[in-house]
C-alpha positions in Angstrom: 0.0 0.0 0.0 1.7 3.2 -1.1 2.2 6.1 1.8 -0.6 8.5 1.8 1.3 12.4 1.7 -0.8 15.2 2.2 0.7 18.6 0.1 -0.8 21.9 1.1 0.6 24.3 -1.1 -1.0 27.8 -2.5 1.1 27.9 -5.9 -1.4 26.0 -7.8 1.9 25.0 -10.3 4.2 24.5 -7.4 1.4 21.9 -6.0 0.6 20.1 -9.2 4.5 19.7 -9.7 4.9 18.3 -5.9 1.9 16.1 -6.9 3.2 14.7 -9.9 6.9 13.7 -8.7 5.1 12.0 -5.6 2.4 10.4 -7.6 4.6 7.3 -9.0 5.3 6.3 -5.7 3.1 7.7 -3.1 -0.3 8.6 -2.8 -0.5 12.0 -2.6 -3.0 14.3 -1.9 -3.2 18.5 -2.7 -4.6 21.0 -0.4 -5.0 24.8 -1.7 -4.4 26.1 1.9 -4.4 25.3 6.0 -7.3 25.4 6.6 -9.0 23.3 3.6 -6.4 20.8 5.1 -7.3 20.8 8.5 -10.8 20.0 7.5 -9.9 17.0 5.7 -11.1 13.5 6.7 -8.1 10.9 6.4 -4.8 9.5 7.6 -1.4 10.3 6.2 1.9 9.4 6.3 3.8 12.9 5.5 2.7 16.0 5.3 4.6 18.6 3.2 3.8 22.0 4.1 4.2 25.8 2.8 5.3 28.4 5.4 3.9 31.3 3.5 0.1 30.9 2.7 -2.9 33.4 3.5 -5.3 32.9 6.6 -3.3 30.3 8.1 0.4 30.7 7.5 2.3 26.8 7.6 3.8 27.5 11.1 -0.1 28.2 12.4 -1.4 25.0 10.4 1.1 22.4 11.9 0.3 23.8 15.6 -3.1 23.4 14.9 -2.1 19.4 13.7 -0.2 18.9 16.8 -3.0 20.0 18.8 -5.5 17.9 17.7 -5.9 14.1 18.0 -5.6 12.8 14.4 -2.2 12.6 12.5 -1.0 14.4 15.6 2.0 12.7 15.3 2.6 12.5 11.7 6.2 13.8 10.0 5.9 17.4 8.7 8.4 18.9 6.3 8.5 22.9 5.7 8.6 23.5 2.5 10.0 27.5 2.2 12.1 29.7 0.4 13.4 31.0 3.5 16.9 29.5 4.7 17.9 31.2 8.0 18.2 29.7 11.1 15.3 32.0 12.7 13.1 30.3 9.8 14.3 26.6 11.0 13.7 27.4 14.2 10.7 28.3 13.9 9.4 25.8 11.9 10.6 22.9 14.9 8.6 25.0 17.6 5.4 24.8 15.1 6.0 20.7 15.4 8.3 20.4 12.3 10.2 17.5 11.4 12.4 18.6 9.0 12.7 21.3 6.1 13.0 21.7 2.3 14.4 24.5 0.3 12.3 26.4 -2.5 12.6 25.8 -5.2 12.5 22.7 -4.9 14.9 19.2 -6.8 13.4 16.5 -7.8 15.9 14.3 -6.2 16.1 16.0 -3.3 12.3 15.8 -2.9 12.4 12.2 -3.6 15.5 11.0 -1.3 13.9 13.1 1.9 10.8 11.9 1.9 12.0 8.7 1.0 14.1 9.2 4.0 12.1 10.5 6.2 9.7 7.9 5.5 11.7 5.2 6.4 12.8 6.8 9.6 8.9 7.1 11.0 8.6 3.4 10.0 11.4 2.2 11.9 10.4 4.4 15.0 7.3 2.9 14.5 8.8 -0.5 14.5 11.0 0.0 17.3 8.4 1.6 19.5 6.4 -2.0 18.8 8.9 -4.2 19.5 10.7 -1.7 22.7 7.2 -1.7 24.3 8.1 -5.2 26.2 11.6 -3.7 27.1 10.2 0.1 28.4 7.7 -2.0 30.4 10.2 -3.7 32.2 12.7 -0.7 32.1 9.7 1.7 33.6 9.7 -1.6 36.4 12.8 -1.6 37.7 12.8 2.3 37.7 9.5 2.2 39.8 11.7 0.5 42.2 15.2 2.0 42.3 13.3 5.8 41.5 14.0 7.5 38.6 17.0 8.8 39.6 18.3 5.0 38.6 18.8 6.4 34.9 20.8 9.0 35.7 22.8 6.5 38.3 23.3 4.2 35.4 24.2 6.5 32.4 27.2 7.3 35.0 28.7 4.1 35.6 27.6 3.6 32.1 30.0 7.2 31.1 33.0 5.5 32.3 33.2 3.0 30.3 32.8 5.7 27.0 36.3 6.3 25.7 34.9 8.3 23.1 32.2 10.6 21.9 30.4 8.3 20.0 29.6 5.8 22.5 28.9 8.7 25.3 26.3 9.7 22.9 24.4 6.4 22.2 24.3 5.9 26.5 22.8 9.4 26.8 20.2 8.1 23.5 19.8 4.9 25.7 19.0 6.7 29.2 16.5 8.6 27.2 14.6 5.8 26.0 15.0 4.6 29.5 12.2 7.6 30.2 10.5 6.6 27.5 11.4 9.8 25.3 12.2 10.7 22.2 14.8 12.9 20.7 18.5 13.7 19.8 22.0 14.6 21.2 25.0 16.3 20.7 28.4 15.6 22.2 30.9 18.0 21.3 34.8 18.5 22.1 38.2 18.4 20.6 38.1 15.7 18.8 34.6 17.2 16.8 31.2 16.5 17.3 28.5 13.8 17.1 25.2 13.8 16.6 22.5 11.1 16.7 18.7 10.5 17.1 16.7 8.5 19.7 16.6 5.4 17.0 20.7 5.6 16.9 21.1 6.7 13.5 23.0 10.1 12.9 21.0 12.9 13.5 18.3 14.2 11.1 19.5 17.8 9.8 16.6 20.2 11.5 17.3 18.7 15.3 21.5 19.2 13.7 20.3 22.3 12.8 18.1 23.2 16.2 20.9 21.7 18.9 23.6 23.9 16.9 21.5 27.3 16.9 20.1 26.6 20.5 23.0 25.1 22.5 23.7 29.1 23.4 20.0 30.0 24.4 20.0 29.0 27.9 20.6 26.0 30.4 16.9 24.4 29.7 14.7 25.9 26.9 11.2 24.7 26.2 8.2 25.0 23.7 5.3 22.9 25.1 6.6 18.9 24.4 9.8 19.8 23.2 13.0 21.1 25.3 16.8 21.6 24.5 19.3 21.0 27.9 22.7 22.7 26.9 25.9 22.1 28.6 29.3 23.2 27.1 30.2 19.9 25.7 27.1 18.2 25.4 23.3 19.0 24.1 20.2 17.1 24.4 16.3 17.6 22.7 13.6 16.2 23.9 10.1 15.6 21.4 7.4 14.5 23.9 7.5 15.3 27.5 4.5 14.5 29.1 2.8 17.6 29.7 -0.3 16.1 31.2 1.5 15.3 34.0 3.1 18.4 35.1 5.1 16.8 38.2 6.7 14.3 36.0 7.7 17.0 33.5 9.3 18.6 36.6 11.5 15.6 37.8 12.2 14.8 34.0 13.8 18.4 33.3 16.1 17.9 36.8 17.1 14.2 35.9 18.0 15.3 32.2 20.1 17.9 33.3 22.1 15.6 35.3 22.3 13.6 32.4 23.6 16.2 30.5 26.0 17.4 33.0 27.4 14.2 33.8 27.7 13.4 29.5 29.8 17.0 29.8 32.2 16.1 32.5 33.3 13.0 30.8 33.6 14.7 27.4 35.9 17.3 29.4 37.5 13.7 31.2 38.0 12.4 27.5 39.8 15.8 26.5 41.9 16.2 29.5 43.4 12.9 28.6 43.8 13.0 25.2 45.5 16.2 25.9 47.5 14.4 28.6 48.2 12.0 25.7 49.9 14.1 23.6 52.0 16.0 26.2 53.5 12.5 27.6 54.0 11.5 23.6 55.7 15.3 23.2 57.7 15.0 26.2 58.7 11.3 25.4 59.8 12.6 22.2 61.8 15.3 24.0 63.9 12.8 26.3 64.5 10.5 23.1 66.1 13.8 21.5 68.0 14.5 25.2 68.8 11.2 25.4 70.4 11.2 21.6 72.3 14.2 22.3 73.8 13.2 25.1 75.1 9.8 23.4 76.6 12.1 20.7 77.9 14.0 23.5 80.0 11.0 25.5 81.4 9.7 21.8 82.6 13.3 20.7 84.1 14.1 24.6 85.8 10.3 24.5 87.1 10.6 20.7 88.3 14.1 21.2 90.5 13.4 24.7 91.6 10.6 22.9 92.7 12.7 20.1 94.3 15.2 22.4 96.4 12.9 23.7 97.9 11.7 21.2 98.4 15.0 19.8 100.3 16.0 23.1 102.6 12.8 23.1 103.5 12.9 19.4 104.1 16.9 20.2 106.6 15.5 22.8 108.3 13.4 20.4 109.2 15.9 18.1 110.5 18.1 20.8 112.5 15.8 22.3 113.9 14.9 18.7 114.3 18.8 18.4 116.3 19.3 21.3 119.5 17.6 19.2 119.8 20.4 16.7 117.9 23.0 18.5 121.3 23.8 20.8 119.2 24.1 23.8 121.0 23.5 27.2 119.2 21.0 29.6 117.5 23.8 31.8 116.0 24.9 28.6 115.1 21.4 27.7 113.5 21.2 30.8 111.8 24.1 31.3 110.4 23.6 27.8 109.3 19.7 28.7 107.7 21.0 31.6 105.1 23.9 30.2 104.2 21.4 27.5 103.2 18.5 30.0 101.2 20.7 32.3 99.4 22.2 29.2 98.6 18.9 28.5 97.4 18.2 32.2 95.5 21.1 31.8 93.8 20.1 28.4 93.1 16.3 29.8 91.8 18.2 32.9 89.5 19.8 30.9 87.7 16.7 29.3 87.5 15.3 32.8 85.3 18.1 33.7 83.2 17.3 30.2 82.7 13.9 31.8 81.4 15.3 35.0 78.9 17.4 33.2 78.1 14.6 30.8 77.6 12.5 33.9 75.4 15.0 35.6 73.4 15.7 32.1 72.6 11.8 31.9 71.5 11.8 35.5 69.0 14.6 34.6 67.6 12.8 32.0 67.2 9.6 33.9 65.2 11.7 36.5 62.9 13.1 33.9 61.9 9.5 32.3 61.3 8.7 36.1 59.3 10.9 36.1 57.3 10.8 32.6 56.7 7.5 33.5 55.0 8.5 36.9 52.6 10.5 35.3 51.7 8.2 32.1 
């Protein structure tokens, strides 16, 4: 059976055109306006719907939808030629699902509501075959109180050594509450988005975490609310609003959530940071270390070059002394400077050593060290 789509759309052309890439593999259905819409006796599947139209304007239409009992929770995509994050925002506090750019590609057209399509299917299938699981997740909350999520999620948030997998156990201690939504976890190494179903995110609640995460701590619009911490985001779609006392404990228990999903992203950072200054200062003593080496085999090879420059220079003296007519004070006097300048220059290296020696002992002392803190 194909998937009933309801267009309202005022451009008569616009809406034929709509209607005739969807009729091949939908059933689709054109409304003139909001209100001719609303009046309409049926179920769908999608609704794509204009922004701009006269009486009722889109934004006023879908609120209207969400308000009422049938197709209150069926997918809406805007359809505007507006492109500003004020318009998107907008359009999710109306009840929006996701949004589609005027004018419009047919392939574009086709792969998101293809897409979004399949997505309200497999929440659909999920919710049917999770209804089991939430009964006996809502169970065991019953008895350890609610605060047993949150409790969870942070023994849970050690285990995460990336963003990734912090993100899917802040998706799974929403579904632990029975809601529906997205997050956001954000740091150094980039960011990650993903919806409730554990798919990447869908690119209006992208769109709404990036342009809200600045608004506030907790914002809400009726069901919906966005929890921002520095490093981490979350959206909720449904909060129960007909029980006002739950919605209470729910917005405290989510901002734990939040806050604990931040301090481990900051956790994660601090060590990858930590990382990289133990692999910098490793490389450091490796280049100390080198350096040093070089040091001991060019102190060794030039003593040992001095030396010998020192006894062959006493060789030819002493071979010089026959023809130089020198008497044996002279000799001696001679003899002697040249032996204690060569005391004096072997004296020397043997203070290289001594530094050499005490340069080595520093570096043992700091890969003492670097391994204390690794």
């Amino acid at each position: 059976m194909k998937a009933s789509i309801a267009i309202v759309e005022d451009d008569p052309v616009l809406g034929l055109l709509l209607e005739e890439l969807l009729t091949e593999s939908y059933a689709p259905a054109l409304f003139a306006d909001g209100e001719a819409f609303l009046a309409a006796q049926g179920h769908w599947d999608l609704v794509l719907l204009d922004i701009e139209m006269p009486v009722l304007d889109g934004y006023e239409t879908c609120r209207r939808l969400r308000a009422g009992f049938d197709n209150a929770d069926v997918p809406v995509m805007f359809v505007s030629v507006h492109d500003t994050p004020e318009a998107r925002i907008a359009a999710y506090k109306a009840g929006g699902d996701d949004f589609l750019l005027k004018p419009v590609a047919d392939d574009e057209l086709r792969h998101k509501v293809e897409l979004i399509l399949r997505q309200q299917q497999r929440q659909q299938d999920l919710s049917a075959m999770s209804s089991a699981a939430q009964q006996a997740a809502f169970s065991a909350m019953s008895t350890m109180g609610e605060l047993g999520a949150v409790l969870e999620f942070m023994r849970a948030s050690f285990t995460c050594n990336d963003y990734d997998s912090l993100a899917r156990a802040l998706i799974q201690s929403m579904g632990a509450y029975g809601l529906r939504g997205g997050v956001q976890v954000r740091g150094q190494a980039g960011c990650i988005s993903l919806s409730n179903d554990g798919e990447t995110g869908r690119p209006l609640e992208v769109s709404i975490l990036e342009n809200m995460r600045h608004m506030g701590r907790i914002v809400e619009f009726r069901s919906r609310a966005v929890v921002n911490y520095e490093h981490a985001s979350l959206l909720v779609q449904n909060l129960p609003l007909d029980d006002p006392d739950k919605v209470g404990r729910l917005r405290d228990h989510l901002a734990l959530l939040v806050e604990a999903a931040d301090a481990r992203v900051a956790g994660l950072d601090a060590a990858a940071t930590l990382d990289r200054q133990q692999h910098g200062m490793e490389q450091v003593l490796g280049d100390i270390r080198d350096s040093a080496q070089q040091l001991t085999r060019f102190f060794g090879r030039n003593r040992e070059q001095t030396r010998n420059i020192m006894l062959d220079l006493m060789a030819q003296l002493e071979h010089a002394f026959a023809v130089l007519g020198l008497t044996p004070e002279q000799e001696a006097m001679v003899a002697e400077k040249v032996q204690l300048a060569t005391g004096e220059a072997l004296d020397l290296f043997d203070e290289a050593e001594d530094i050499e020696a005490d340069l080595s002992d520093v570096v043992e002392k700091l890969e003492i060290l670097a391994r204390s803190t690794s």
